[in-house]
Residue, then its C-alpha position, 0 to 999 in steps of 0.5 A: x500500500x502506497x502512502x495514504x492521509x488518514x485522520x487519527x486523533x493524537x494525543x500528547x504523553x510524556x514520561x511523568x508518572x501522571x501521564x504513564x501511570x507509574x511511582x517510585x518504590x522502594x523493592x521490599x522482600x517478596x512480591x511487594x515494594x513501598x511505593x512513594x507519591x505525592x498524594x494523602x498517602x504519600x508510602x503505601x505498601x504494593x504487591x509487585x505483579x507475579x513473574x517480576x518478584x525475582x526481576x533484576x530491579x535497582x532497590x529504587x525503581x519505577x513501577x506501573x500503577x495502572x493497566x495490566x502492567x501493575x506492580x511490574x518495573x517500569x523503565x520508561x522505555x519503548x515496546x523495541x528497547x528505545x528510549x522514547x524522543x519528541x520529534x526535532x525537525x530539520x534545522x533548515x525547515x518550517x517547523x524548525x523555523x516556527x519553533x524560533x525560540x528553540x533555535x538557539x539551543x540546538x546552534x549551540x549544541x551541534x548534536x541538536x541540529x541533526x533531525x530526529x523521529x518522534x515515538x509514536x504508541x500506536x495499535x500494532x494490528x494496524x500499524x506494525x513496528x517502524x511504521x512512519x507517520x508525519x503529523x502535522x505540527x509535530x513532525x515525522x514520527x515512528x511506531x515504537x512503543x507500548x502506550x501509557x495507562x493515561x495520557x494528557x488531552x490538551x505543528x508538524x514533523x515526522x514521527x515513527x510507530x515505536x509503541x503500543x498499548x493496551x487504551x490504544x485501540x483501532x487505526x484512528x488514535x495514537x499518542x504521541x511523545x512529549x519531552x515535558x508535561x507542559x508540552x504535553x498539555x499544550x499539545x492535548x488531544x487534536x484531530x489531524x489528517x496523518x500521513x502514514x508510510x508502513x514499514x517498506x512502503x515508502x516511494x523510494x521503497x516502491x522504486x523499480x531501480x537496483x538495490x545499490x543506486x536505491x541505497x544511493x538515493x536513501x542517502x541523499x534522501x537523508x541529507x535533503x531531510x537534514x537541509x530541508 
C-alpha cells in the first residue's frame, strides 16, 4: 500500500508518572515494594505483579500503577528497547523555523541540529513496528512503543510507530511523545489528517531501480531531510 492521509486523533504523553501511570518504590522482600507519591498517602505498601518478584530491579525503581502492567518495573522505555524522543525537525525547515525560540539551543549544541523521529504508541494490528507517520505540527514520527495507562488531552514533523498499548485501540488514535508535561498539555488531544508510510512502503521503497543506486538515493534522501 502506497502512502495514504488518514485522520487519527493524537494525543500528547510524556514520561511523568501522571501521564504513564507509574511511582517510585522502594523493592521490599517478596512480591511487594513501598511505593512513594505525592498524594494523602504519600508510602503505601504494593504487591509487585507475579513473574517480576525475582526481576533484576535497582532497590529504587519505577513501577506501573495502572493497566495490566501493575506492580511490574517500569523503565520508561519503548515496546523495541528505545528510549522514547519528541520529534526535532530539520534545522533548515518550517517547523524548525516556527519553533524560533528553540533555535538557539540546538546552534549551540551541534548534536541538536541533526533531525530526529518522534515515538509514536500506536495499535500494532494496524500499524506494525517502524511504521512512519508525519503529523502535522509535530513532525515525522515512528511506531515504537507500548502506550501509557493515561495520557494528557490538551505543528508538524515526522514521527515513527515505536509503541503500543493496551487504551490504544483501532487505526484512528495514537499518542504521541512529549519531552515535558507542559508540552504535553499544550499539545492535548487534536484531530489531524496523518500521513502514514508502513514499514517498506515508502516511494523510494516502491522504486523499480537496483538495490545499490536505491541505497544511493536513501542517502541523499537523508541529507535533503537534514537541509530541508
Amino acid at each position: 500500500m502506497p502512502p495514504y492521509k488518514t485522520e487519527i486523533e493524537c494525543t500528547a504523553y510524556c514520561s511523568c508518572g501522571y501521564c504513564c501511570s507509574w511511582e517510585w518504590g522502594v523493592k521490599m522482600p517478596g512480591p511487594f515494594y513501598l511505593g512513594l507519591s505525592p498524594t494523602w498517602l504519600p508510602i503505601r505498601l504494593r504487591n509487585r505483579r507475579k513473574g517480576y518478584v525475582n526481576a533484576a530491579v535497582p532497590i529504587l525503581s519505577r513501577y506501573w500503577t495502572s493497566t495490566s502492567l501493575i506492580g511490574s518495573p517500569y523503565f520508561g522505555l519503548t515496546s523495541i528497547g528505545k528510549f522514547p524522543a519528541q520529534v526535532r525537525p530539520p534545522i533548515f525547515s518550517k517547523l524548525s523555523l516556527m519553533q524560533y525560540q528553540k533555535l538557539p539551543g540546538r546552534l549551540l549544541l551541534p548534536w541538536r541540529l541533526l533531525p530526529v523521529y518522534g515515538s509514536i504508541a500506536a495499535d500494532t494490528n494496524y500499524y506494525p513496528f517502524g511504521t512512519r507517520m508525519f503529523v502535522p505540527g509535530y513532525g515525522w514520527g515512528e511506531f515504537s512503543h507500548i502506550g501509557c495507562g493515561k495520557n494528557v488531552v490538551g505543528m508538524v514533523s515526522w514521527t515513527k510507530v515505536e509503541d503500543r498499548g493496551s487504551a490504544i485501540k483501532g487505526p484512528s488514535r495514537i499518542d504521541l511523545y512529549h519531552r515535558s508535561h507542559k508540552e504535553a498539555l499544550k499539545w492535548g488531544r487534536r484531530k489531524l489528517q496523518v500521513l502514514v508510510v508502513l514499514p517498506g512502503q515508502s516511494f523510494l521503497d516502491l522504486l523499480r531501480v537496483p538495490k545499490p543506486l536505491k541505497s544511493f538515493l536513501k542517502t541523499l534522501n537523508f541529507l535533503r531531510s537534514i537541509l530541508f
